[in-house]
NUGUVO-40043 format. One record per residue: residue number from 0; residue in three letters; z, x, y of N, C-alpha, C, CB in turn. Coordinates in steps of 0.02 Angstrom, whole numbers, plus 50000, padded with zeros to 5 digits. Atoms other than C-alpha are relative to their C-alpha. Glycine has a CB too. Layout:
residues N
[NUM ALA [Z X Y] [Z X Y] [Z X Y] [Z X Y]] ...
end
This chain:
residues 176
[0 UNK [50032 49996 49936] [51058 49948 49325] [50001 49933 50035] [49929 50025 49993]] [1 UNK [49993 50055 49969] [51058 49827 49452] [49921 49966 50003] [50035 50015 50068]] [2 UNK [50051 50027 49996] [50924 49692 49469] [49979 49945 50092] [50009 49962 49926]] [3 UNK [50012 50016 49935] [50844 49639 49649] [49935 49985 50013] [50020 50047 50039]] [4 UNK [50051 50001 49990] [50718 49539 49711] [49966 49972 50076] [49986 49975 49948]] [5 UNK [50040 49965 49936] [50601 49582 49856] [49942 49947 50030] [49957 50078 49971]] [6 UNK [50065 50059 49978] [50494 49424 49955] [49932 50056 50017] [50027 49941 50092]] [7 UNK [50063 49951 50002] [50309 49503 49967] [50001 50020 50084] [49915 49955 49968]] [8 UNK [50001 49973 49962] [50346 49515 50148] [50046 50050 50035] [49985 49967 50018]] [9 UNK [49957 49951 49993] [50493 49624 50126] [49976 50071 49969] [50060 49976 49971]] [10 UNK [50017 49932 50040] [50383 49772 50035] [49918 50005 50005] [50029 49996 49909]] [11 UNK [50048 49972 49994] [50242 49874 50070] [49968 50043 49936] [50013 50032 50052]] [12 UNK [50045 49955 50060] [50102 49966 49918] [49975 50058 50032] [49929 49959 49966]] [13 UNK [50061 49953 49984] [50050 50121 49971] [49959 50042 49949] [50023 50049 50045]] [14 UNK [50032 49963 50067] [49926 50209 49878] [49912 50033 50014] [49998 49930 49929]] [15 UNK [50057 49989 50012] [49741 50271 49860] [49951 49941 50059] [49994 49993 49916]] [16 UNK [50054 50055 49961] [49656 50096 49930] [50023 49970 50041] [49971 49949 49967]] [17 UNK [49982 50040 49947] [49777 50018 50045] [50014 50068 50047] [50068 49941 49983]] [18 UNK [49986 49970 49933] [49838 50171 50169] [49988 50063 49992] [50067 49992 50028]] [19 UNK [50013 49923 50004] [49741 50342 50116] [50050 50021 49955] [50004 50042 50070]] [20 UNK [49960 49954 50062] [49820 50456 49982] [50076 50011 50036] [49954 50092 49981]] [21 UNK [49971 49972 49982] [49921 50544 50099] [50077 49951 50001] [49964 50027 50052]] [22 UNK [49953 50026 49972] [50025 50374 50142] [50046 50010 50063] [50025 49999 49962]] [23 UNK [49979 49979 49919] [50057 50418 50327] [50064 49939 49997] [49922 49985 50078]] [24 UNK [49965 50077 49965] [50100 50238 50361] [50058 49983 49948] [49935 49921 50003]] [25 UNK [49926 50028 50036] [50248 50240 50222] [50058 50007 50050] [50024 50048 49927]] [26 UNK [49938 49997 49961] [50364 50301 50367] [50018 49949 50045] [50001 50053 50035]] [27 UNK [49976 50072 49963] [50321 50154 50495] [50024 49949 49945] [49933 49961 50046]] [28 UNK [49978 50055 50046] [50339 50046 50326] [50068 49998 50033] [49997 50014 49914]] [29 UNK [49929 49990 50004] [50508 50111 50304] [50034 49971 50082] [50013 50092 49982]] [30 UNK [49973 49996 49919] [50546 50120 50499] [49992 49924 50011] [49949 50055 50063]] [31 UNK [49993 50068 50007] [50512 49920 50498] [50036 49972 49954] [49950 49975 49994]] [32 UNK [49941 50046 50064] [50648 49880 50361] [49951 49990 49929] [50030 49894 50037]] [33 UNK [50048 50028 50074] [50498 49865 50214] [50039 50050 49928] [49885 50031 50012]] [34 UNK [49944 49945 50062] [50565 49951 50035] [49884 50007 49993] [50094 49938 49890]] [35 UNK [50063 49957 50011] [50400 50050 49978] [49980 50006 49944] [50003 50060 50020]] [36 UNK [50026 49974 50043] [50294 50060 49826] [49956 50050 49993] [49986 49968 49980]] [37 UNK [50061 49942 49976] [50200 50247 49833] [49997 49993 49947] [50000 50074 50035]] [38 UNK [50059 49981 50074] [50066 50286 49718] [50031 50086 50008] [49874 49987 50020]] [39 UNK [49969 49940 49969] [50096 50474 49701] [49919 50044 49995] [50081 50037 49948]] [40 UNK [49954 49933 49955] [50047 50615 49772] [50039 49946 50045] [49943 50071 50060]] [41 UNK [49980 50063 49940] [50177 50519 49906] [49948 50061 50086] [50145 49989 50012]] [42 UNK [50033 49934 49937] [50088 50677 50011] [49975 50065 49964] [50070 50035 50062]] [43 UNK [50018 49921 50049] [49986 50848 49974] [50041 50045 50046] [49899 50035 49995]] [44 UNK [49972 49945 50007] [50090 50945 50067] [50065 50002 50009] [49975 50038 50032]] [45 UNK [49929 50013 49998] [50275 50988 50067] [50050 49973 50064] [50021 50060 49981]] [46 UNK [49966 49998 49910] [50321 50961 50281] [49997 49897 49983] [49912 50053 50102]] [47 UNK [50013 50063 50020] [50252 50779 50234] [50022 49947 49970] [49972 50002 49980]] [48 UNK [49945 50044 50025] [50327 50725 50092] [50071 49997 50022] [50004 50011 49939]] [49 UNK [49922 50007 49972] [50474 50773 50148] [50005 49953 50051] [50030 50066 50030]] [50 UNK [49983 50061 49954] [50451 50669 50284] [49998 49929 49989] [49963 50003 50048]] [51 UNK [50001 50068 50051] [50415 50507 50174] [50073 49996 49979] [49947 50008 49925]] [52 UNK [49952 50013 50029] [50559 50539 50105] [50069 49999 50050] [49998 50044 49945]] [53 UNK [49947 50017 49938] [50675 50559 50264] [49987 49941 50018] [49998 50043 50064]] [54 UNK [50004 50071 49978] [50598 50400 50319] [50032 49946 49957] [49930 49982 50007]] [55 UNK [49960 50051 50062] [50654 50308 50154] [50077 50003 50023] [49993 50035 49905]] [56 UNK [49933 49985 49958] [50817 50397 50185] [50030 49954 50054] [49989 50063 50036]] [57 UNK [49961 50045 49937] [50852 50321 50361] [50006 49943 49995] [49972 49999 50061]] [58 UNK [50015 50097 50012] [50788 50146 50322] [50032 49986 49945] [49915 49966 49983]] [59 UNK [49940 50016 50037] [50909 50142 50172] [49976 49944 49930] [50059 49962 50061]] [60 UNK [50047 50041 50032] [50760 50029 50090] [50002 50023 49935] [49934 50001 50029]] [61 UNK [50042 49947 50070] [50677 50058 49913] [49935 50028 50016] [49979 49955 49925]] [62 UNK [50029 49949 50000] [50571 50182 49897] [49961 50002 49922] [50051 50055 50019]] [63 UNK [50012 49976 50071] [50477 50203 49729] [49926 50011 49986] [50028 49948 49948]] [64 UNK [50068 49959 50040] [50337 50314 49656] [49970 49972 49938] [50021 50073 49976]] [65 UNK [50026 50031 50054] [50219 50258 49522] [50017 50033 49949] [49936 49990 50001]] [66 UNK [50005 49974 50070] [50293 50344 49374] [50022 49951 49952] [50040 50061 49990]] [67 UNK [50001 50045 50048] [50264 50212 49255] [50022 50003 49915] [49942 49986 50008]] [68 UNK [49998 49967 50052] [50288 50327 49102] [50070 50000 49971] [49973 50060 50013]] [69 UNK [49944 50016 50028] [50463 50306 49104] [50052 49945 49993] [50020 50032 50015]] [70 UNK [49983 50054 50040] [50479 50130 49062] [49971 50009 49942] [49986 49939 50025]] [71 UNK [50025 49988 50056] [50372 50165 48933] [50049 49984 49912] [49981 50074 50017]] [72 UNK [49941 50016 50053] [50493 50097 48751] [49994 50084 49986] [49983 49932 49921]] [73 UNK [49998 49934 50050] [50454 50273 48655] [50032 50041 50044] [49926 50035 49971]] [74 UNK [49962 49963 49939] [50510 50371 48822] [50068 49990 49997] [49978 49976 50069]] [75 UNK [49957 50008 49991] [50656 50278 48837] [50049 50008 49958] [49994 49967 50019]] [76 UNK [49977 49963 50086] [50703 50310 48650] [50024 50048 50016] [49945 50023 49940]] [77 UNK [49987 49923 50007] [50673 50477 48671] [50041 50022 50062] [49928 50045 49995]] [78 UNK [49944 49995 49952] [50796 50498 48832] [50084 49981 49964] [49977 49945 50063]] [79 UNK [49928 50023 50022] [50928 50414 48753] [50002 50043 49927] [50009 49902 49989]] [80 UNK [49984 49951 50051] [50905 50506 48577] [50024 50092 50029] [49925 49999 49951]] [81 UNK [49995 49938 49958] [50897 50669 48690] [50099 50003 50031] [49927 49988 50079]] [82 UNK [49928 50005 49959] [51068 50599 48804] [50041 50011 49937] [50020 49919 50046]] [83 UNK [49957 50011 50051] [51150 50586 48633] [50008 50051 49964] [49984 49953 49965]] [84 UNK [49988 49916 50039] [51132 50756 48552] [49960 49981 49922] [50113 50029 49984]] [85 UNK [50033 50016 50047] [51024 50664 48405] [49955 50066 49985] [49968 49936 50016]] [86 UNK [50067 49950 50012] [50872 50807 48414] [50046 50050 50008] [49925 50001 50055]] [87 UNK [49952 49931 49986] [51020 50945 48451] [49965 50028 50067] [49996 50067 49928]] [88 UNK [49992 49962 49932] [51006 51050 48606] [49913 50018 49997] [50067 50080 49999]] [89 UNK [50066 49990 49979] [50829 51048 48690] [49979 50059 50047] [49983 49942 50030]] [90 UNK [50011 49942 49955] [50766 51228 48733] [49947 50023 50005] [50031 50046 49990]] [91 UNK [50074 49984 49946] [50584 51225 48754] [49959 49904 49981] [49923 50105 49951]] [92 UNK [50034 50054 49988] [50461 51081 48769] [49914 49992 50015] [50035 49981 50050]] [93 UNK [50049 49996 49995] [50287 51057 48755] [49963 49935 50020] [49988 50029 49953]] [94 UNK [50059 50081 49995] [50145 50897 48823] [49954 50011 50019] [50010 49936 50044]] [95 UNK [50084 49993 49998] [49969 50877 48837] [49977 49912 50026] [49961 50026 49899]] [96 UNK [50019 50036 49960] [49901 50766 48952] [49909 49990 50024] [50044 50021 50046]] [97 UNK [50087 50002 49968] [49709 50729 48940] [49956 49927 50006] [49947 50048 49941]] [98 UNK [50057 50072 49990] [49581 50599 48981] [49934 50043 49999] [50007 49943 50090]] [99 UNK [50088 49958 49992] [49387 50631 48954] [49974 49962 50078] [49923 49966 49912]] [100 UNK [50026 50010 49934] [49286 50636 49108] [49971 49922 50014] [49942 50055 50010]] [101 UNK [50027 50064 49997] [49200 50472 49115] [49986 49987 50077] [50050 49946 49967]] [102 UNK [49991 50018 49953] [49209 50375 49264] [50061 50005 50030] [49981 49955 49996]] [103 UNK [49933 50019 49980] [49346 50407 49381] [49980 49999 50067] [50064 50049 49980]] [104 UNK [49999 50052 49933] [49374 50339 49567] [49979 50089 50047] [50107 49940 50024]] [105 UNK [50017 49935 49947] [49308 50469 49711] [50068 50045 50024] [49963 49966 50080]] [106 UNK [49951 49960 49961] [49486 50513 49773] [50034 50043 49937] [50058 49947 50046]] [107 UNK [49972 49948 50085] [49536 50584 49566] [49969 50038 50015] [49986 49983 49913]] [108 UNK [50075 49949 50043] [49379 50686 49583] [50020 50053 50075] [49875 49945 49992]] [109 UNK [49996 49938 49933] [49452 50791 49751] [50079 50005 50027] [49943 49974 50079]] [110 UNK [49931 49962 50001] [49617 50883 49769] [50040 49957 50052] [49996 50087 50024]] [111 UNK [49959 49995 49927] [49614 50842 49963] [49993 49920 50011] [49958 50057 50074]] [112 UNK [49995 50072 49988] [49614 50654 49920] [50059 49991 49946] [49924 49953 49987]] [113 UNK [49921 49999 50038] [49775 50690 49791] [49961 49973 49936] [50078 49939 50037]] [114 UNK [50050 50019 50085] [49646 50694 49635] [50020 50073 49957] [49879 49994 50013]] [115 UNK [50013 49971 50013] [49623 50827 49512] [50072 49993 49951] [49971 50039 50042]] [116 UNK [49954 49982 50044] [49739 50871 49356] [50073 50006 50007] [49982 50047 49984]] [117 UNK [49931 49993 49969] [49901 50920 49436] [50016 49946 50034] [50008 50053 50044]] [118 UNK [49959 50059 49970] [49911 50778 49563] [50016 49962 49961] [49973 49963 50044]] [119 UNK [50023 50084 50036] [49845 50626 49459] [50041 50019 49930] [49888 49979 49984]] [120 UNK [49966 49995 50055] [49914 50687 49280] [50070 50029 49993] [49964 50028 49965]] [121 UNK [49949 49979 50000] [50033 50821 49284] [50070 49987 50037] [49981 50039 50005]] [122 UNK [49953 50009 49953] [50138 50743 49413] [50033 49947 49955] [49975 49981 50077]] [123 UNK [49975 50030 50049] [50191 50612 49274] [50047 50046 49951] [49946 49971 49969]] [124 UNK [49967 49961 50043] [50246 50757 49176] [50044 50047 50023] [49963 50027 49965]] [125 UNK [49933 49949 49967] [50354 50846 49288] [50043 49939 50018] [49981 50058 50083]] [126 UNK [49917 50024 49990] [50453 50699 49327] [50021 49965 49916] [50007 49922 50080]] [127 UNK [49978 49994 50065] [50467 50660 49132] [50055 50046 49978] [49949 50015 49969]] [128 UNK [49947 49945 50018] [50544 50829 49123] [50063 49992 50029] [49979 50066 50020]] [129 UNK [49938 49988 49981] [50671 50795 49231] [50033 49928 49988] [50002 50029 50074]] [130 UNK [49963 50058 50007] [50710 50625 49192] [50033 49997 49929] [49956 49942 50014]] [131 UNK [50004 49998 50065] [50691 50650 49001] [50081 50050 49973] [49915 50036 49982]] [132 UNK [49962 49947 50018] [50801 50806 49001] [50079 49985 50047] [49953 50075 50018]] [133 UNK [49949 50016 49945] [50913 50746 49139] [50010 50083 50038] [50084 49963 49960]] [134 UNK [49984 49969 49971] [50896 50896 49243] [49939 50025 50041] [50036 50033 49966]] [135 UNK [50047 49988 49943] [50787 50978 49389] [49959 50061 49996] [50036 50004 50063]] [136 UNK [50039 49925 49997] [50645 51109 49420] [50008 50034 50006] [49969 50021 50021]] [137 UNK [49986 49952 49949] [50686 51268 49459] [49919 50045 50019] [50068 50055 49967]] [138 UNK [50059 49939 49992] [50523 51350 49450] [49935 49976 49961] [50028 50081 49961]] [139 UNK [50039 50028 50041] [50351 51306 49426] [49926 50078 50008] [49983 49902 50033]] [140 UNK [50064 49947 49982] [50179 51423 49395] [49945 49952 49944] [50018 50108 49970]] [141 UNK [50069 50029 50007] [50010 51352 49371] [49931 50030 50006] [49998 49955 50041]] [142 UNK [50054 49985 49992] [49841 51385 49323] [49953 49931 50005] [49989 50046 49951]] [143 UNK [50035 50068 49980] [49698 51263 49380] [49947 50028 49973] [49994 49970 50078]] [144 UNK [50078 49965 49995] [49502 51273 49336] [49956 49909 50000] [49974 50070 49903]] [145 UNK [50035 50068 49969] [49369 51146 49386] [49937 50006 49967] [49991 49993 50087]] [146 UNK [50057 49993 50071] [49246 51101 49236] [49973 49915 50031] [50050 50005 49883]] [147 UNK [50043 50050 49970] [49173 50925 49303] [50013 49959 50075] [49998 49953 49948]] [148 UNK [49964 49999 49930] [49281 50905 49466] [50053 50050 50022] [50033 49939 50008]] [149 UNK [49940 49946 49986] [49399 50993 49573] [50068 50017 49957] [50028 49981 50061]] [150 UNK [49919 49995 49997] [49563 51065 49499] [49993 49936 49937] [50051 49979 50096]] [151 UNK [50029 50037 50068] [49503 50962 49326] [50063 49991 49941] [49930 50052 49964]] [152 UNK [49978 49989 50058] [49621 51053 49207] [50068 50056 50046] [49931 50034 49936]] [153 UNK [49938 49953 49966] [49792 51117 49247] [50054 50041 49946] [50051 49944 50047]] [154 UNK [49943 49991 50047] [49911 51225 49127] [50065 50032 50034] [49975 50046 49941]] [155 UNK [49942 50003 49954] [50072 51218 49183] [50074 50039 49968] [50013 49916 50014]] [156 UNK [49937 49983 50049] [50243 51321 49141] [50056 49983 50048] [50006 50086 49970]] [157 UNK [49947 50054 49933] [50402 51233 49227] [50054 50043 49936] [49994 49865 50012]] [158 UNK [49927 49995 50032] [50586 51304 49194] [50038 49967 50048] [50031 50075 49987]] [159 UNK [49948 50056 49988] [50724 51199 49198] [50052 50027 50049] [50038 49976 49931]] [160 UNK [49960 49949 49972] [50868 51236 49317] [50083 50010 49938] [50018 49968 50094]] [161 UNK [49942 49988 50058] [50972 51225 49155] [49946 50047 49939] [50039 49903 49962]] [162 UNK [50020 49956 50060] [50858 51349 49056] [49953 49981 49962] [50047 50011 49957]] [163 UNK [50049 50026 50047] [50735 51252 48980] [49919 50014 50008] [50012 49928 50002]] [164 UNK [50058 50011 49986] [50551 51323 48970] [49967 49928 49992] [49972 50043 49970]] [165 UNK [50048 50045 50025] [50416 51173 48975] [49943 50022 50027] [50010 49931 50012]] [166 UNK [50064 49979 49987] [50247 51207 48964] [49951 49924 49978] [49983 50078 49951]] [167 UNK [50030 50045 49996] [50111 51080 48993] [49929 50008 50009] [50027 49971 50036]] [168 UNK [50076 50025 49984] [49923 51033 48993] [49979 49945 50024] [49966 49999 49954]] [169 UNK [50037 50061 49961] [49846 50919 49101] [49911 50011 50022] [50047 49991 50079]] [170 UNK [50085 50000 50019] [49637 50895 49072] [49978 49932 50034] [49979 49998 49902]] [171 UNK [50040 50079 50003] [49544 50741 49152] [49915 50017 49967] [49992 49959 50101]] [172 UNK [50077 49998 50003] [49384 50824 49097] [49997 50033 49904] [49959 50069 50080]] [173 UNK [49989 50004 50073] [49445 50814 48886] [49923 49977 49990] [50066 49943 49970]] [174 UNK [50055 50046 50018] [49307 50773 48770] [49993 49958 49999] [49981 49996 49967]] [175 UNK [49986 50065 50006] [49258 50621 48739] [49961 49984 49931] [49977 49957 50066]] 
end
């Protein structure tokens, strides 16, 4: 991969505390030449992101989402043991994704601030799947339920567009 580096006034953070969940203002970023760090959700709904992401698009900038999970060493293992045919042919997949309730920030604790199980957790684990497996969503179905905040606990079944069930759990409201 290539390596590049960015003066602090060539790149904008969006996220939770600097420009609202939603990240409106990632498109003027972009539209001023800035490369972009989104927190994710990059948007809750689909007309939106998409438009984050046309803006990246035009401006030709970087663009990049917080999925931190796949620098991670053990991740990266397991991609490359996976690319290699080491584990043999991967045809279902299972992860569990919990945190106990504790303290978490006001915008985790409400859907329509890009909180709750699916945004904040599971969204790590759908792009795992596709990075991990090297291939894309075709289809997702979800159940939600809300045990100490909104949309708390998510169980998730995702097929691959190469065939692969994965099924997932995402909990912020685990024991503790």
């Amino acid at each position: 991969g290539s390596v590049f580096r960015l003066r602090r006034s060539d790149a904008r953070r969006c996220g939770p505390r600097r420009c609202g969940h939603l990240c409106l203002n990632a498109g003027a970023a972009f539209a001023a030449g800035k490369s972009v760090y989104l927190e994710k959700p990059i948007a809750l709904t689909l007309g939106d992101g998409r438009a984050v992401v046309g803006a990246q698009r035009a401006a030709g900038t970087v663009g990049m989402i917080g999925f931190m999970l796949r620098f991670a060493p053990a991740f990266v293992s397991a991609r490359e043991r996976i690319a290699a045919g080491a584990i043999g042919e991967v045809v279902a997949a299972h992860s569990v994704f919990v945190s106990p309730p504790g303290r978490r920030s006001d915008w985790r604790r409400s859907r329509a601030n890009g909180g709750g199980a699916l945004l904040d957790l599971f969204s790590h684990h759908a792009d795992l799947t596709r990075w991990l497996l090297a291939t894309e969503i075709g289809s997702v179905a979800a159940q939600l339920r809300s045990v100490h905040s909104e949309d708390d606990t998510a169980a998730v079944t995702m097929r691959t567009t190469s065939g692969i069930t994965v099924q997932t759990l995402a909990c912020t409201s685990a024991a503790e």
